[in-house]
N, C-alpha and C positions, 0 to 999 in steps of 0.2 A: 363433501368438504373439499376445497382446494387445495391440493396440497404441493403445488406449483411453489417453488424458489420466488419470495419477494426482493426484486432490487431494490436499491435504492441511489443515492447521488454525493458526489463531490463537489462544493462550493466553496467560495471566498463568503464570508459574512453581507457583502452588501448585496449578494445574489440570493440571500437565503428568501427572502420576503417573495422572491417569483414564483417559488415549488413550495414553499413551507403547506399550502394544504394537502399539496400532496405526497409530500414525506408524511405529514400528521395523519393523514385516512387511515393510513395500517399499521404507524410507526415504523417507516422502511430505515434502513439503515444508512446513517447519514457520517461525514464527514467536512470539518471545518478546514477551509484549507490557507488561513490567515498567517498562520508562521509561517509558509514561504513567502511572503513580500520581505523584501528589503526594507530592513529597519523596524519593521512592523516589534521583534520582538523587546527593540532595546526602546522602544516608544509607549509608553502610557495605554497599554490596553482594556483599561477595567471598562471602559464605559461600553467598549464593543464584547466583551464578555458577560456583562450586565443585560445588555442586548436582545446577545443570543439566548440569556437564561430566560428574560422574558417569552421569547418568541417560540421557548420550548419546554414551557412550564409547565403543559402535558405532554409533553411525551413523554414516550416509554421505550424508544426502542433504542437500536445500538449505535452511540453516537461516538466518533474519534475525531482526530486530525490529524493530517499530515505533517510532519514534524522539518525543521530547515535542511532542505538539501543543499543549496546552493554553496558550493567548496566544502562542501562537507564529505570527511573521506576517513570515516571511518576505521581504517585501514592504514592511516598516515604512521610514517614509522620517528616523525622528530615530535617531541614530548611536549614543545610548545602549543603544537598543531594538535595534539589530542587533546589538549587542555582546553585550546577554541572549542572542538567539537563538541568536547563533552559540556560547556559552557553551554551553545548554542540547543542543544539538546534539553540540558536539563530545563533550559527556557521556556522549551516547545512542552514537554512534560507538566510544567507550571499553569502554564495556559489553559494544558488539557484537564487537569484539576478543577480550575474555575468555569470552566462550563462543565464539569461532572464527563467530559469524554473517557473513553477506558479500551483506546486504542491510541496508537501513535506511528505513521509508518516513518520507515526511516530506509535508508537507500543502500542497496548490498556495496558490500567493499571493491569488489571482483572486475576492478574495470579490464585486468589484461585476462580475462577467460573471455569477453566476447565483445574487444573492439572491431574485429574484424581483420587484426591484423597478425597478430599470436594465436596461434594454435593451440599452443597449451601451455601450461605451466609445470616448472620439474616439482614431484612431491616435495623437497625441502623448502623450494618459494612457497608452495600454498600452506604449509608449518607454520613457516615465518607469520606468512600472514594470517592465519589467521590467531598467532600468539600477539599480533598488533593489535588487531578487532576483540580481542579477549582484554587486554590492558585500557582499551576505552570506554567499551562496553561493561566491566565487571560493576561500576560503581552505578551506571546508568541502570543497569538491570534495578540492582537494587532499588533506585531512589523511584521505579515501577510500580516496583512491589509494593512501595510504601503507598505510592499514590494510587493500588488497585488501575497500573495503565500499562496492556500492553504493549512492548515493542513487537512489528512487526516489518521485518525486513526483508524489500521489496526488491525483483528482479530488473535492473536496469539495460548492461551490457551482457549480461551473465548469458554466454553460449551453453552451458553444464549446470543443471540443476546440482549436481553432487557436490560441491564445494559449500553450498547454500545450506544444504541439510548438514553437512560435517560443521559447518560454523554454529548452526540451530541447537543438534544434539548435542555440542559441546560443552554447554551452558546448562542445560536440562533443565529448563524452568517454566512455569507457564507464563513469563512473563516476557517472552522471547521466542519468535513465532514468524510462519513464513507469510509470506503475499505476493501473489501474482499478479502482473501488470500486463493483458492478453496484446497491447497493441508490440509493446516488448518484443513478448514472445515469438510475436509472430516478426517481426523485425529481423531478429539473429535468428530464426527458419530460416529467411530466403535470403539475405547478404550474409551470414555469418554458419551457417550448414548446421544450426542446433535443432533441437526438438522440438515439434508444435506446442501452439498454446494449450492444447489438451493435452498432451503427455506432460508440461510442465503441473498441471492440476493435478493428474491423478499420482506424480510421481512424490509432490508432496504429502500428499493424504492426510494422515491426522496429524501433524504438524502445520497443515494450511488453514489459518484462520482468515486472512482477510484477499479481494481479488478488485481489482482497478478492471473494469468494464469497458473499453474502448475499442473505436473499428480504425484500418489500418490497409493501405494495398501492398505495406510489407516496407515501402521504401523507407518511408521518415516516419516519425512519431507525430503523426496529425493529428488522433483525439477527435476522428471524424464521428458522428451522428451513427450511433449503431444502426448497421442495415448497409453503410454507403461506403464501406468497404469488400474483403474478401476476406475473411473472419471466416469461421464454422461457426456456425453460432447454436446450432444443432447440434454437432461436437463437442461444444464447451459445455454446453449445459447437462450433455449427457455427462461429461467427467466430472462437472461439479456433485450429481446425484450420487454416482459411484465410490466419492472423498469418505473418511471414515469421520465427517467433520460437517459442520454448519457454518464457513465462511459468511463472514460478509460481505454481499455484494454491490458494490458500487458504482455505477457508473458517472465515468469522468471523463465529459466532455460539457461540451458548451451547453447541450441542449439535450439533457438527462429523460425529460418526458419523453420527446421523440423515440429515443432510445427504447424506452420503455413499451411505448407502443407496440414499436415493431417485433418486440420479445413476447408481448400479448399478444398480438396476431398472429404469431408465429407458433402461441401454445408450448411459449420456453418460461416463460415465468409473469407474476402477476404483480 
């Protein structure tokens, strides 16, 4: 029996039709990534919803989306600005209903732990904030719960896993949950002095449900073809086995197969 970690991929809907046989072969684990277009959610989505239900009217496996990041800050401390968010949100939430998904990632608050240019933050600013992300988040968790969809929130700038898990256990719900984004991680490694993409794995553990799949040489956020960077990719797969958890894994990049491949040849996942 294989017992090999199956990935699976991140698309836009009109990319689904390219991989759909091969997300369906094993049911990998899939992601719709239509709520970040502009506009996409205050526009008429039912027929691309309708779509996607056809085109996954067997499957079986674990299907989410990426929920709007763009200006989305979680963390915003004027009440107007929470009120967009949580708007924009419950949107992406809506979506994820009508295609039956039951994840949602959504983008950590923490942009001054690891833009590169603060060091750190004094304990009462990270309070503050994270009593912000708790005022926009509380109703959002809920309206989760109701629609059986988790939030999971993903490492962007974040130098410090620890603020991440202090926002997570705050809440203590299983409807609020971490994700690792490996090209990230490995990003604030080498410009920002933070932790590898495998210590960010293992440091979440069973609070790590979901992980973005991507290669990187560290500088920018490319979303290169796994293999065509300098990734561990042998490191990561060994800390994903170690997790006290069954992420799902994703990869997100342009061209998910290739990726795949090279994780098969390599006897890291199938």
């Amino acid at each position: 029996m294989n017992t090999l970690p199956v990935v699976g991929a991140a698309t836009k809907s009109d990319s689904l039709e390219g991989i759909l046989n091969w997300i369906l072969e094993v049911d990998r684990d899939l992601e719709i990534q239509d709520p970040c277009l502009p506009g996409f959610l205050d526009a008429d989505w039912s027929e691309v919803a309708g779509k996607i239900n056809t085109q996954l009217e067997s499957y079986k496996g674990r299907l989410g989306i990426h929920g709007q990041y763009d200006g989305i800050q979680i963390g915003a401390a004027d009440p107007l600005i929470r009120e967009l968010v949580q708007k924009r949100l419950t949107q992406s939430l809506e979506f994820a209903s009508a295609i039956n998904a039951t994840s949602c990632v959504i983008h950590s608050p923490f942009f001054f732990f690891g833009d590169g240019q603060i060091c750190h933050t004094p304990p009462r600013d990270l309070e503050m904030t994270l009593e912000r992300v708790t005022q926009t988040l509380e109703p959002l968790v809920s309206e989760a719960e109701k629609r059986d969809c988790i939030l999971v929130v993903e490492n962007i700038f974040d130098r410090n896993p620890l603020p991440l898990r202090a926002l997570v256990e705050r809440f203590n719900s299983p409807y609020l949950k971490r994700s690792i984004d490996t090209g990230h991680a490995a990003i604030t490694e080498r410009c920002g002095n933070g932790p590898s993409p495998e210590f960010w794995i293992t440091e979440a553990n069973d609070l790590l449900y979901h992980i973005h799949l991507q290669d990187t040489n560290g500088e920018y956020d490319y979303h290169w073809t796994i293999g065509n960077g300098t990734l561990n990719w042998e490191g990561i797969f060994s800390a994903v086995n170690e997790v006290d958890a069954t992420p799902r894994l994703i990869i997100e990049t342009a061209d998910p197969i290739a990726g795949w491949r090279y994780l098969k040849k390599a006897g890291l996942a199938q």
